[in-house]
C-alpha positions as CSV (number, residue, x, y, z in Angstrom):
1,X,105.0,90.7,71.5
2,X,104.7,87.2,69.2
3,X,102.9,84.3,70.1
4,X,105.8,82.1,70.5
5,X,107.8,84.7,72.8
6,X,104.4,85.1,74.9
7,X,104.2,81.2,75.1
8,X,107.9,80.9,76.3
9,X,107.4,83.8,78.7
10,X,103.8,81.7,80.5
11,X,105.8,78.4,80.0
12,X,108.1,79.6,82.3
13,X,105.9,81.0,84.6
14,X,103.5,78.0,84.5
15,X,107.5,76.2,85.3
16,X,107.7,78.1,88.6
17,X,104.6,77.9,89.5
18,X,104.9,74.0,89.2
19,X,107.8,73.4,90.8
20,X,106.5,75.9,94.1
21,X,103.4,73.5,94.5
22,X,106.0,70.5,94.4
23,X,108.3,72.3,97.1
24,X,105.4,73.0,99.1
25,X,103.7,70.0,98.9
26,X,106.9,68.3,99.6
27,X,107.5,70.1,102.7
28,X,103.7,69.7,104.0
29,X,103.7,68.1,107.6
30,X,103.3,64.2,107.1
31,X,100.7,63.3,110.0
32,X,102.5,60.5,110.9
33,X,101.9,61.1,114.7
34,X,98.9,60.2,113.6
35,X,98.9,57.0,111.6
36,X,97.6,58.2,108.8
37,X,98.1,56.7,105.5
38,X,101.5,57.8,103.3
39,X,99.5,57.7,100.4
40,X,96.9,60.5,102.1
41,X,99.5,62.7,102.8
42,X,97.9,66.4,102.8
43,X,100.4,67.7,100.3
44,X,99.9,64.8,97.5
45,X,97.6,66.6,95.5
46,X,99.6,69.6,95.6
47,X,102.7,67.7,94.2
48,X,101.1,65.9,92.3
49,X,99.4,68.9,90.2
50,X,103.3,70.8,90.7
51,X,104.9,67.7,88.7
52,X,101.7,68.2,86.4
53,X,102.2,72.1,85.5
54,X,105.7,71.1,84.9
55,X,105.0,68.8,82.1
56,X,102.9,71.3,80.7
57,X,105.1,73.9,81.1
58,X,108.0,72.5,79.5
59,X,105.6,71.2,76.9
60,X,104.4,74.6,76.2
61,X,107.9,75.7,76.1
62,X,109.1,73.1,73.7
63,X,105.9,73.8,71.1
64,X,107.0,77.8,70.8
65,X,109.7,77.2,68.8
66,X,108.1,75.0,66.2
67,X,107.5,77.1,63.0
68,X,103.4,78.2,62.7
69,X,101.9,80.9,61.8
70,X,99.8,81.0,65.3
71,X,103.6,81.7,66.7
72,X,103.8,84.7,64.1
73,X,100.4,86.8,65.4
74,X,100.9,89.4,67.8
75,X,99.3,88.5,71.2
76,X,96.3,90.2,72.2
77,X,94.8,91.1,68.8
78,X,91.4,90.9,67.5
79,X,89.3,91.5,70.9
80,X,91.9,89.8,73.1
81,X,92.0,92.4,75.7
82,X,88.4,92.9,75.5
83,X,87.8,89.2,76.8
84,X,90.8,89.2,79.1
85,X,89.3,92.3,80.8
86,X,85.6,90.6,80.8
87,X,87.1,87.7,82.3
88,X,88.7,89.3,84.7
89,X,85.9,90.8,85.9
90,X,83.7,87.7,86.0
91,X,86.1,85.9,88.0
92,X,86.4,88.5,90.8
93,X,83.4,88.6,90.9
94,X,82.7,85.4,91.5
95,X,85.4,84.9,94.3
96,X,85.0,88.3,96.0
97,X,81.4,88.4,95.7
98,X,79.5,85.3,94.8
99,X,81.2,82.5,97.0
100,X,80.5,83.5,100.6
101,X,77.4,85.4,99.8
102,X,75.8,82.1,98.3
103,X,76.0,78.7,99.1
104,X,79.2,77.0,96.6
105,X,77.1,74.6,94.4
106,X,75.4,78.2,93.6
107,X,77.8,80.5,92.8
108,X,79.6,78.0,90.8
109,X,76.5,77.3,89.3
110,X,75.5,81.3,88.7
111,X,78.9,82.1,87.6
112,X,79.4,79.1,85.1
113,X,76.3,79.8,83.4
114,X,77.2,83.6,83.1
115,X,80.5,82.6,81.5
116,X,79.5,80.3,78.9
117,X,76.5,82.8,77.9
118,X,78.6,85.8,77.2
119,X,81.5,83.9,75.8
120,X,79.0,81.4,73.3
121,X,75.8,83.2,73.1
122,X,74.7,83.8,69.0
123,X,73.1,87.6,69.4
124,X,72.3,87.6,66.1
125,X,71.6,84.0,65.7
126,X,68.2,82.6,65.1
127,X,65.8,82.4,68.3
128,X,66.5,78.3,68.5
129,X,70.3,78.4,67.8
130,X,69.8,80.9,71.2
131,X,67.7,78.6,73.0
132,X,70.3,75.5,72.4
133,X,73.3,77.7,74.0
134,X,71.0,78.7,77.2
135,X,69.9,74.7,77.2
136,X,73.6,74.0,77.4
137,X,75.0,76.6,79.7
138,X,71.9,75.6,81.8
139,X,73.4,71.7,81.6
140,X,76.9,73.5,81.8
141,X,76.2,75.2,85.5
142,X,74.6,71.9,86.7
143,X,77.5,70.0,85.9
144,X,80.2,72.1,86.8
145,X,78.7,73.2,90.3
146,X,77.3,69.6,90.8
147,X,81.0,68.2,89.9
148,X,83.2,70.3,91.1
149,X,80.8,70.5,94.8
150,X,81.0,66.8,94.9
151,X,85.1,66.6,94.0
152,X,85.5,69.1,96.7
153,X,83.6,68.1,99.6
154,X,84.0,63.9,99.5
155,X,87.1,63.3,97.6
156,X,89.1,66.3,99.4
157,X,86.8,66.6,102.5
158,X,86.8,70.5,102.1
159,X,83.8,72.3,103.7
160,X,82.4,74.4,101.2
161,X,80.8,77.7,101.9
């Protein structure tokens, strides 16, 4: 399989996948018993990341057909499997194991800083070209765990484990 057919094959995926969180966030219940807000409808994020996907979907879909020579390499060559497996792992890990069995801002922290180190980390750089890319997935976790925690819990008023 070519780039561009793999491309047309996730656009179309990413497609349905958009236009289910529309449906769904469309059909949401309304809370107007009540009084709540329109505009605070429970299923406007949802459609409003649905209509989102789309975009990028057909985006994605339209950009496979222009003539590159990223759209001529097979898919999954040079370690991609490798890194698709690893990443695999990582993330089950972190949402069987991590979230529930740490508090949120934690795992997200743990787990973030464990990404960017085996994806970024020079092994056989020198020792302070090592010490930048800790320093940064370090400021990484922070960031991510404190953003994300914050985005979560007093934008969308989810509890968080």
């Amino acid at each position: 399989m070519h780039m561009a057919l793999a491309d047309r094959l996730t656009a179309i995926l990413f497609l349905m996948l958009g236009l289910a969180l529309l449906v769904g966030g469309y059909t949401m219940d309304r809370l107007e018993i009540r009084q709540i807000h329109p505009a605070s409808i429970p299923g406007l994020v949802p459609m409003i990341l649905g209509v989102l996907l789309s975009i990028c979907a057909v985006l994605l879909y339209r950009s496979s057909y222009k003539p590159e020579e990223r759209n001529a390499a097979p898919v999954f060559s040079g370690g991609s499997w490798g890194r698709l497996g690893i990443t695999t792992v990582i993330c089950t890990v972190y949402a069987l194991g991590l979230v529930g069995w740490l508090p949120y801002f934690w795992a997200t922290f743990v787990f973030a800083v464990c990404f960017t180190l085996i994806f970024s980390f020079p092994l056989d750089g020198e020792r302070r070209t090592q010490l930048i890319a800790v320093a940064g997935a370090l400021v990484l976790g922070v960031g991510v765990a404190l953003g994300s925690s914050l985005l979560f819990q007093e934008l969308f008023l989810v509890r968080l484990p």
